[in-house]
Rosetta silent file (secondary structure, phi, psi, omega in degrees, C-alpha in Angstrom):
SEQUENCE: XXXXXXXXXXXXXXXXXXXXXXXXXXXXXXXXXXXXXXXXXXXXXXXXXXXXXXXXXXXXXXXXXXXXXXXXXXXXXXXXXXXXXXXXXXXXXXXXXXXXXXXXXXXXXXXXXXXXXXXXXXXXXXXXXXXXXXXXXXXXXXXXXXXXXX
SCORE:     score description
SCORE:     0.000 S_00000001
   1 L     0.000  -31.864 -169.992  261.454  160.638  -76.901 S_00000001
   2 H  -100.981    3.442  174.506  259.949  163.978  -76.273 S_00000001
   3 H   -73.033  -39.628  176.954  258.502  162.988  -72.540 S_00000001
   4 H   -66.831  -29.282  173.314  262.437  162.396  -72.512 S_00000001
   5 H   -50.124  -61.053 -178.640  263.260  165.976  -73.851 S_00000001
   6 H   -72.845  -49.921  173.594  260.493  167.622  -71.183 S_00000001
   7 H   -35.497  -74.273 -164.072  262.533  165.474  -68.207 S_00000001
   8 H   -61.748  -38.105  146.702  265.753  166.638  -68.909 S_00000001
   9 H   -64.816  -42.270  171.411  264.551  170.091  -69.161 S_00000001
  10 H   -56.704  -39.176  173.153  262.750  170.127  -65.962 S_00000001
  11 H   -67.626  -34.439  173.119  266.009  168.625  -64.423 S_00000001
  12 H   -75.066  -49.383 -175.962  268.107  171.282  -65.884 S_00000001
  13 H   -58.280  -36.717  173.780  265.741  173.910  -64.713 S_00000001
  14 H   -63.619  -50.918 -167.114  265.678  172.303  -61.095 S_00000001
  15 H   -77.926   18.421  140.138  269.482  172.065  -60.910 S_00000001
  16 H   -60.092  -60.768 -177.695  269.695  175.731  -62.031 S_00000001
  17 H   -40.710  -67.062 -145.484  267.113  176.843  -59.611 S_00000001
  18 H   -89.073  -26.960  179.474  268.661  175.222  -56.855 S_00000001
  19 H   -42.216  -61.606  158.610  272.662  176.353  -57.809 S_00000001
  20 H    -9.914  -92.614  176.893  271.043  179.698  -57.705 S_00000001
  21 H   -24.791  -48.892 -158.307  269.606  178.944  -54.078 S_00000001
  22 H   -88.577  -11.010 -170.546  272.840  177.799  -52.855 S_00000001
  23 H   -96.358  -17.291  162.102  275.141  180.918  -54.220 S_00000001
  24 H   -69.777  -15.006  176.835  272.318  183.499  -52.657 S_00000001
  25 H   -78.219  -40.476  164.490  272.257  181.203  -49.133 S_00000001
  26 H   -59.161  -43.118  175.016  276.367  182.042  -49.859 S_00000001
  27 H   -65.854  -39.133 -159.553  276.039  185.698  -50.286 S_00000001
  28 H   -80.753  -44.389  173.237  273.078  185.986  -47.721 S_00000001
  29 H   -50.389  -41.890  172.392  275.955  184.625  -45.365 S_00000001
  30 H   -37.899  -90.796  178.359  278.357  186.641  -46.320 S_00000001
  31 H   -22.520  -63.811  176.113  276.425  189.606  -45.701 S_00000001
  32 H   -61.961  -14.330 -175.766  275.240  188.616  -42.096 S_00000001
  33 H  -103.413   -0.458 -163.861  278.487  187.894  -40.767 S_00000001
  34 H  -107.530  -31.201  155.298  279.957  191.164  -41.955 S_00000001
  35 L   -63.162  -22.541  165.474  277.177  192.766  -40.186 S_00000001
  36 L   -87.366    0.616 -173.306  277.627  190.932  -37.145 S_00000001
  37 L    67.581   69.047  179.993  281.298  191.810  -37.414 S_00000001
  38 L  -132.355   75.791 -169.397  282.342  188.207  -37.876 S_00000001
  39 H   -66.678  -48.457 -172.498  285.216  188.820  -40.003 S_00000001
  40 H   -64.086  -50.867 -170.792  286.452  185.222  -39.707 S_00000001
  41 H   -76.995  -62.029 -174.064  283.047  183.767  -40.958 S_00000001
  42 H   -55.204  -26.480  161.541  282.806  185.997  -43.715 S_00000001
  43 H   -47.787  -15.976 -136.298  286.255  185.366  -44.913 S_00000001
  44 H  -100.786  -14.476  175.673  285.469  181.478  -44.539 S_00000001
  45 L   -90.187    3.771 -177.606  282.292  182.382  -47.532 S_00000001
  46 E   -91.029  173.621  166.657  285.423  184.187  -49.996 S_00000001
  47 L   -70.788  152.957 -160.060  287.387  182.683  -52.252 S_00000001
  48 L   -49.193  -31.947  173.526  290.375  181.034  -51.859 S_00000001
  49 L   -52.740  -70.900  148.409  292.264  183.863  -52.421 S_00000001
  50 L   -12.167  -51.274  143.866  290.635  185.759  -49.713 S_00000001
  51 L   -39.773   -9.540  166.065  291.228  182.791  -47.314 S_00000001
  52 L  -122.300   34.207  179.998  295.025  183.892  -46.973 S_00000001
  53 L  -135.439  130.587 -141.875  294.437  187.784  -46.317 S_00000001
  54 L   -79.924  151.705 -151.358  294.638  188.178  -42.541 S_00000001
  55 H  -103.594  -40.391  164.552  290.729  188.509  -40.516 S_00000001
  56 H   -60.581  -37.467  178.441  292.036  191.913  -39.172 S_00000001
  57 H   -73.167  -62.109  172.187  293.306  193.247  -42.661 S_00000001
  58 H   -35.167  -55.102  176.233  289.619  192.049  -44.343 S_00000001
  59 H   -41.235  -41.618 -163.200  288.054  193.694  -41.459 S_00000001
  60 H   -82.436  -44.196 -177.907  290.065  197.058  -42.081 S_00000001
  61 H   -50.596  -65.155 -177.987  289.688  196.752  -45.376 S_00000001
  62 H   -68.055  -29.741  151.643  285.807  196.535  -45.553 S_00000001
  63 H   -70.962  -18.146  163.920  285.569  199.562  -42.937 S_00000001
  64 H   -65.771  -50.946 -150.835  287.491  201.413  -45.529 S_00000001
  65 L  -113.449  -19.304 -159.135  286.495  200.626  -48.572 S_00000001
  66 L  -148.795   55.062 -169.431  282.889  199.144  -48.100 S_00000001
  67 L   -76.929  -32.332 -179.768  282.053  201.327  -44.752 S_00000001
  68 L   -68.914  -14.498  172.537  278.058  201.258  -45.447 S_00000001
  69 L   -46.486  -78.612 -169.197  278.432  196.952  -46.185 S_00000001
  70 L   -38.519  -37.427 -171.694  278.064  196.637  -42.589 S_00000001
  71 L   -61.934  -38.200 -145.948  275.289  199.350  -41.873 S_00000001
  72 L   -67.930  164.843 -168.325  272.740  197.449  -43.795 S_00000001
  73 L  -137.912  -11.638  165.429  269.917  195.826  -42.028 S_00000001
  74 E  -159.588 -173.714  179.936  268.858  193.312  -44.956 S_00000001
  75 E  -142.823  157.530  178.038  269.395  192.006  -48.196 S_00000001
  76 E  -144.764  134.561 -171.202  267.275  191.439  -51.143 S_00000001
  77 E  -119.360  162.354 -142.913  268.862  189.095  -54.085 S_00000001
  78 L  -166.036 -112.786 -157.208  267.497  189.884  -57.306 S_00000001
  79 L  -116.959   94.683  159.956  268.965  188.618  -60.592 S_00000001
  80 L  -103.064  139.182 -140.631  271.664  185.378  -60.921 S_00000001
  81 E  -122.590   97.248 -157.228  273.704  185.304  -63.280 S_00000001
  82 E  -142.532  141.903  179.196  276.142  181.609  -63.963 S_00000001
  83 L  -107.073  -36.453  159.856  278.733  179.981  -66.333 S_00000001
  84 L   126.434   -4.091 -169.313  278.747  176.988  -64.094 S_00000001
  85 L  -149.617   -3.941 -178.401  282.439  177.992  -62.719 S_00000001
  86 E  -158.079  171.135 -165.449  281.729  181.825  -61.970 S_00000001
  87 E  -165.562  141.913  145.414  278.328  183.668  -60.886 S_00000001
  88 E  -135.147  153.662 -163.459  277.176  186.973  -60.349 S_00000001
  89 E   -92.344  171.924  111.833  274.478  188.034  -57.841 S_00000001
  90 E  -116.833  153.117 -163.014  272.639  191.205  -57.754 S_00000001
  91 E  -136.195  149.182 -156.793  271.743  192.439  -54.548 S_00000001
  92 E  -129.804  100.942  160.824  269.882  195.369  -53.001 S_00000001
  93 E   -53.599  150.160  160.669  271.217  196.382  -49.069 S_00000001
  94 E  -138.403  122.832  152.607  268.469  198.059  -47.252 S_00000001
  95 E  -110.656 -172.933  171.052  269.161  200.463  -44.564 S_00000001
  96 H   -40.798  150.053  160.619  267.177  202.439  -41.801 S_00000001
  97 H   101.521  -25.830 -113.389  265.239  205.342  -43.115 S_00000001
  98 H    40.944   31.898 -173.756  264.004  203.230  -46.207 S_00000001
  99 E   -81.552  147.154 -173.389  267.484  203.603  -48.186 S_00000001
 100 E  -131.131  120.309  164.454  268.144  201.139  -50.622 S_00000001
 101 E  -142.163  168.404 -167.571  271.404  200.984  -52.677 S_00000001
 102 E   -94.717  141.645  177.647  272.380  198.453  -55.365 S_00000001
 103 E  -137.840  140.981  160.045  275.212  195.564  -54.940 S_00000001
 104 E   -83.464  150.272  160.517  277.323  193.378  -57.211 S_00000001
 105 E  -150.543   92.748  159.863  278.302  190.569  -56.204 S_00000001
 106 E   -71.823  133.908 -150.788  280.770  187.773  -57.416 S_00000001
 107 E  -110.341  173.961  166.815  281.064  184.425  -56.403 S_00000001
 108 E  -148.013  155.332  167.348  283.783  181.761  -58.274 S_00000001
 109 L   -54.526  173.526 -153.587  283.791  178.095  -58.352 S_00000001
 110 L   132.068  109.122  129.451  287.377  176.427  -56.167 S_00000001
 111 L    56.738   52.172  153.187  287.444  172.383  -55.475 S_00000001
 112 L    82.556    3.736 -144.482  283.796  172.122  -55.377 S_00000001
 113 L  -134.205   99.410  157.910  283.355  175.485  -52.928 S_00000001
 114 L   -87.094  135.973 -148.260  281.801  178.557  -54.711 S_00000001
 115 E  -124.574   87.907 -160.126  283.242  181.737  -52.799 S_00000001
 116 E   -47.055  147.153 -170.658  282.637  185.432  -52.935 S_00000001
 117 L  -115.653  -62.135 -173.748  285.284  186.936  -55.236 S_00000001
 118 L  -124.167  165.905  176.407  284.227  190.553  -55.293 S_00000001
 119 E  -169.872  122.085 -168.591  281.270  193.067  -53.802 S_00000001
 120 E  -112.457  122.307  170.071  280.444  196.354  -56.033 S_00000001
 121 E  -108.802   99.266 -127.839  278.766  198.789  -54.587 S_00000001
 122 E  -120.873  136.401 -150.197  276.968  200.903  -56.974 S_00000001
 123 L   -91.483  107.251  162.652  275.952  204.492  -55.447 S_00000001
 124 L  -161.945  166.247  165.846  272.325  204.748  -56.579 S_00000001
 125 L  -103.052  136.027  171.523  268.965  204.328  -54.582 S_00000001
 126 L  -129.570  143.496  156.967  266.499  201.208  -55.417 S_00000001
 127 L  -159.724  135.696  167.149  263.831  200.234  -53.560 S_00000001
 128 L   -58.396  -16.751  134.230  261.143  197.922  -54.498 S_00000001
 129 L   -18.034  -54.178 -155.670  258.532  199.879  -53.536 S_00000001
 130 L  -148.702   25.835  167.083  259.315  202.708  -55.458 S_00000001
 131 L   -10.621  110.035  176.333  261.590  201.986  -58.780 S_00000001
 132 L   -84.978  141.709  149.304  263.471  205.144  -59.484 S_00000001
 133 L   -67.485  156.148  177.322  264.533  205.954  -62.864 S_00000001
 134 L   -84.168  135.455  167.604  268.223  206.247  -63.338 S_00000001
 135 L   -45.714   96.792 -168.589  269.679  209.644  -63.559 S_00000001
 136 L   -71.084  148.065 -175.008  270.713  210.700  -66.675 S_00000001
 137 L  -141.276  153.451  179.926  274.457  211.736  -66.522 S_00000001
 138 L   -62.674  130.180  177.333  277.025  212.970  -68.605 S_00000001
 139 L   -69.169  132.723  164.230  279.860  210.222  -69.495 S_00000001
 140 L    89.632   -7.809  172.255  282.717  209.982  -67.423 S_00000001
 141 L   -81.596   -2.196  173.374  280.934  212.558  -64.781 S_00000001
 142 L  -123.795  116.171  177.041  280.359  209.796  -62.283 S_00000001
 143 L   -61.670  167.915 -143.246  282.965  207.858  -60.292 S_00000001
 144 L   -87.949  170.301  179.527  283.369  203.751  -60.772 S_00000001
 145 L   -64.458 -177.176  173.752  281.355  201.341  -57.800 S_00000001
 146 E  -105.015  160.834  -95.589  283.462  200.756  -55.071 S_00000001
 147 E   168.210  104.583  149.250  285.148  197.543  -54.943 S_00000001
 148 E  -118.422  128.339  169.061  286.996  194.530  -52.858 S_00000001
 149 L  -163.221  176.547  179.885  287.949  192.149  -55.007 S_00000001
 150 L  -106.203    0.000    0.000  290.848  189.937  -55.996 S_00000001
């Protein structure tokens, strides 16, 4: 019985591991197509919702709103986070110069497809290298991440 107990954990652990794998292989997509300016393939990694907002409006949208998504030159995934029907990534952009800044990122479950739902862009510098402490601040003295989401 408990050789059955140690299976079923190990099996649980695997299919966690690998859920994981597949929503950062989702994100990591994401990411690369919005850097290659491939508007259409990164819509085709959002959520359904996302999937009916026009490949020119997403485009405009993410030069607006998310103008530094695109700048980045990698990604580093970091801590996943799952319910089994919703997920959140964290994610580190790296650009030139050694800049680092921290990203949310949510994916949701749809007909068997998990899907980016949102990407938070949180103004702070990380780098692994060099863990900063965070900057103590006064409440309400700092504006909210930036945002696309549904």
């Amino acid at each position: 019985m408990r050789e059955l107990t140690m299976l079923k954990t190990m099996r649980d652990s695997l299919q966690t591991l690998l859920l994981h794998h597949q929503l950062n292989e989702r994100a990591r997509g994401f990411f690369k197509a919005v850097r290659l300016g491939d508007f259409a393939e990164a819509r085709s990694k959002m959520s359904a919702t996302w999937q009916t907002v026009p490949v020119e409006e997403l485009s405009e949208m993410i030069h607006n709103d998310l103008p530094l998504l695109p700048l980045s030159t990698a990604t580093h995934f970091g801590l996943v986070m799952d319910d089994g029907a919703t997920a959140v990534l964290d994610a580190y952009l790296y650009f030139e110069g050694d800049h680092w800044l921290s990203c949310g990122v949510s994916l949701v479950l749809e007909q068997g497809r998990w899907g980016v739902g949102t990407v938070s862009l949180i103004q702070e510098e990380w780098s692994p290298e060099r863990p900063q402490p965070k900057p103590t601040v006064e409440p309400g003295s700092v504006p909210g991440p930036t945002r696309v989401g549904a």
